[in-house]
C-alpha positions as CSV (number, residue, x, y, z in Angstrom):
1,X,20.0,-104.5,58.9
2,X,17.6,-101.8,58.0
3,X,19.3,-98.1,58.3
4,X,17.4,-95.5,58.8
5,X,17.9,-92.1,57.1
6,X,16.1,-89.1,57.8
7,X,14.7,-86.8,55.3
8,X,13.9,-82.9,55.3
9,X,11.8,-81.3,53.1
10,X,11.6,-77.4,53.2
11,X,9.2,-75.4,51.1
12,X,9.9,-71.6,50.8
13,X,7.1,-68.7,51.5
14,X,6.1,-66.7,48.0
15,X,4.9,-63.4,48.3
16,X,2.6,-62.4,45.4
17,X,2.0,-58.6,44.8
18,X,-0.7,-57.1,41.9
19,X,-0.5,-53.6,41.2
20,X,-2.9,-51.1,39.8
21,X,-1.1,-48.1,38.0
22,X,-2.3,-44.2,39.2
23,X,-3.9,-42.3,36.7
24,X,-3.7,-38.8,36.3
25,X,-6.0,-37.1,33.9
26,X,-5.7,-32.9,33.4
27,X,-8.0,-31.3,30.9
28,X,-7.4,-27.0,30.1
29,X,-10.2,-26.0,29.0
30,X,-9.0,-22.7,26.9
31,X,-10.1,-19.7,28.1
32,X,-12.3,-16.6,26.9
33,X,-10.8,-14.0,24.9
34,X,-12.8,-10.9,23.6
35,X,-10.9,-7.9,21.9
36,X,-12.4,-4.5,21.5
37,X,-11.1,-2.2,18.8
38,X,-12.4,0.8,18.1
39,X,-12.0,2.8,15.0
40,X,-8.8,5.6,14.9
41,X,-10.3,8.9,14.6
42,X,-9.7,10.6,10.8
43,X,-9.8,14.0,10.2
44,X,-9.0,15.8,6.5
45,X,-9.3,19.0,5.8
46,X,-8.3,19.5,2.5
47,X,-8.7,23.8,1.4
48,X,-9.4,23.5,-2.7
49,X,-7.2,24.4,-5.1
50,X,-6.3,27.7,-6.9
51,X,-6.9,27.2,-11.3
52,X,-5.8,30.0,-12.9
53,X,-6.7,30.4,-16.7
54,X,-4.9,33.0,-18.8
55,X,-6.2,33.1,-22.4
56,X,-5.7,36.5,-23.2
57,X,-2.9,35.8,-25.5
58,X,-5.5,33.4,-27.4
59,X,-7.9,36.3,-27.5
60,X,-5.5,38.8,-28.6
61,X,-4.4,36.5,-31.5
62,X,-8.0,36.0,-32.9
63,X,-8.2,40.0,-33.0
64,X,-10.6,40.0,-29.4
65,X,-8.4,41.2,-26.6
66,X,-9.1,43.9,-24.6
67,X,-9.1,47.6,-27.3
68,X,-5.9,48.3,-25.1
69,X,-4.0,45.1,-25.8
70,X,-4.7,45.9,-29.5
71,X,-4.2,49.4,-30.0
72,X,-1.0,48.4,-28.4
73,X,-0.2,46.3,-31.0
74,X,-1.1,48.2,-33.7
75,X,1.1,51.5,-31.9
76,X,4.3,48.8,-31.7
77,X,4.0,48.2,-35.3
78,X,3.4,51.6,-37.0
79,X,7.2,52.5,-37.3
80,X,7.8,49.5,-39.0
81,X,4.8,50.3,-41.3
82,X,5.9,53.7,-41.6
83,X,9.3,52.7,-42.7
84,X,7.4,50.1,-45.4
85,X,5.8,52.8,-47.0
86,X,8.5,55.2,-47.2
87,X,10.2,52.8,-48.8
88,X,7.4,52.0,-51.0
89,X,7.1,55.1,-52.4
90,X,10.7,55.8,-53.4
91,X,10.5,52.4,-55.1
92,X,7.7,53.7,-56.7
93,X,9.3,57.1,-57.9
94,X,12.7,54.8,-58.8
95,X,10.0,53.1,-61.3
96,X,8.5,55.9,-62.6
97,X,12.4,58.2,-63.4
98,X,13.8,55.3,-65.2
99,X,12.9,56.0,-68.6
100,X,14.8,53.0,-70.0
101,X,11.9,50.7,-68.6
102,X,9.6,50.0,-72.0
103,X,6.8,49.3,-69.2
104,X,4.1,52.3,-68.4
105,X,5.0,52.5,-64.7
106,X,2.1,54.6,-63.6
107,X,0.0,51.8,-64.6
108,X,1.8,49.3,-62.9
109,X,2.1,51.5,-59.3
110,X,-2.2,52.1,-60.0
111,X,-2.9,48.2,-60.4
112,X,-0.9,47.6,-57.1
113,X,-2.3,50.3,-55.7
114,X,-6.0,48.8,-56.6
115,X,-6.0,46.3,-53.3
116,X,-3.3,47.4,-51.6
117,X,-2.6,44.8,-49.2
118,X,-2.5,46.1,-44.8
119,X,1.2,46.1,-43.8
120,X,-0.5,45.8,-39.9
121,X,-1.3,42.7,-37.8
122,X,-4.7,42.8,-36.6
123,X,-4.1,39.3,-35.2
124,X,-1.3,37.7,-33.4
125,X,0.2,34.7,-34.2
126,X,-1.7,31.2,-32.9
127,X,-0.2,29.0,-31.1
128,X,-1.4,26.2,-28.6
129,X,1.2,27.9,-25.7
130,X,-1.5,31.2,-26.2
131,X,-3.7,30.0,-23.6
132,X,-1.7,29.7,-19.6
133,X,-3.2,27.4,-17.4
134,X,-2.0,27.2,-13.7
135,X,-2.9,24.9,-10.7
136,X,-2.3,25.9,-7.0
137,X,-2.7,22.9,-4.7
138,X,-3.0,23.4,-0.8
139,X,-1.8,20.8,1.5
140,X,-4.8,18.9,2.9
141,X,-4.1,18.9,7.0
142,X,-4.8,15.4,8.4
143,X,-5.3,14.6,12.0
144,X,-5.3,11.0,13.2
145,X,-6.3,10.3,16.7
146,X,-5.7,6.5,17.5
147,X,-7.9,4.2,19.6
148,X,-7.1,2.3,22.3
149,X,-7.4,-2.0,22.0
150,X,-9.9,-3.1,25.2
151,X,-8.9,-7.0,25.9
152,X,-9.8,-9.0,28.4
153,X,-9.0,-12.6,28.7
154,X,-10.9,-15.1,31.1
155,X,-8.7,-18.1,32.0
156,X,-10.5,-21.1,33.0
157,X,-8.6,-23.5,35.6
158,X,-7.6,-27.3,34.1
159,X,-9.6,-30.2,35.6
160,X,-7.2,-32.7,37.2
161,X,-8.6,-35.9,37.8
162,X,-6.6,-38.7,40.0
163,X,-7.1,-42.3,40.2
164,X,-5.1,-43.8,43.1
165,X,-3.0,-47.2,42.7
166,X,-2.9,-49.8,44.5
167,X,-0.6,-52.4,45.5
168,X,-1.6,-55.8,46.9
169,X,0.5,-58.0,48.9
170,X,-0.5,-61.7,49.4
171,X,1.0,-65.0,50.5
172,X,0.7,-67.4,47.9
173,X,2.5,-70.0,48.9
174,X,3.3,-71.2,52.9
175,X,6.5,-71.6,54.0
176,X,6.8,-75.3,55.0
177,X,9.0,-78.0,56.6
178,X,8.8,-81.5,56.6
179,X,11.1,-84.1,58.6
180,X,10.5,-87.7,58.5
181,X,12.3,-91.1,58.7
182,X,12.6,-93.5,56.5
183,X,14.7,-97.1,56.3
184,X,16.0,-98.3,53.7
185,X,18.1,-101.3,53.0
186,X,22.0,-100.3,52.2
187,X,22.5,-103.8,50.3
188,X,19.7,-103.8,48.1
């Protein structure tokens, strides 16, 4: 006896999807930047200086200062000079009473007499500290007036570019379902 048996076959849909990705591109350009500086204004005024040179000590030590300055001198020394040759001349007349000296002491008081030698200064003494030298400096007065910067900046807007996506959807396979009968023999 043939039996019968009945099959069923079922195929399931498949979707398929493909998709394209966005794209976003943005480009900033960088903007435009100018800066204006001007120069600070500078002002100096600066007064000369005061030089003050005092060589009259130098001149009065090489015997050429003022008549004044030297007669001065010669005025501050003539006690001293006076005292010298009062001196002198009892040395001298000490010389000539001692009678126990075998020298001739009027000879001896002529010859030093012959050049007698100036118990005055006609010069002073030289020295580099003679000459005075003094500087006066004035403060120079400054007056700085500063500028101003001028910037301006021009931004420039970013370029944005967008490529859409896409998404596709399609059926690739059809749902299906197949029913049939088929015998078969059980004893074979």
């Amino acid at each position: 006896m043939n039996n019968l048996r009945l099959s069923i076959r079922q195929t399931y849909s498949q979707l398929g999807i493909t998709t394209t990705n966005a794209k976003v591109e943005i480009e900033s350009p960088r903007g435009e930047q100018s800066i204006d500086q001007k120069p600070a204004k500078i002002e100096i005024e600066a007064p000369p200086g005061r030089l003050t040179v005092d060589s009259s000590e130098a001149w009065a030590a090489l015997g050429r200062g003022s008549h004044l300055e030297w007669m001065s001198s010669i005025y501050g020394q003539m006690q001293g000079v006076v005292m010298q040759n009062i001196s002198g001349i009892v040395e001298d007349g000490n010389r000539m009473a001692d009678i126990s000296n075998p020298n001739d002491a009027i000879a001896d008081i002529a010859y030093s007499n012959f050049r007698p030698k100036s118990l005055l200064n006609f010069q002073g003494s030289p020295s580099f500290t003679n000459v005075r030298v003094q500087f006066e400096a004035n403060d120079p007065t400054i007056n700085i007036e500063p500028q101003k910067a001028d910037i301006e900046f021009i931004s420039q807007k970013p370029q944005i570019q967008y490529t859409q996506g896409n998404v596709e959807l399609y059926l690739r396979q059809k749902n299906s379902i197949n029913i049939y009968v088929s015998e078969y023999d059980l004893y074979k």
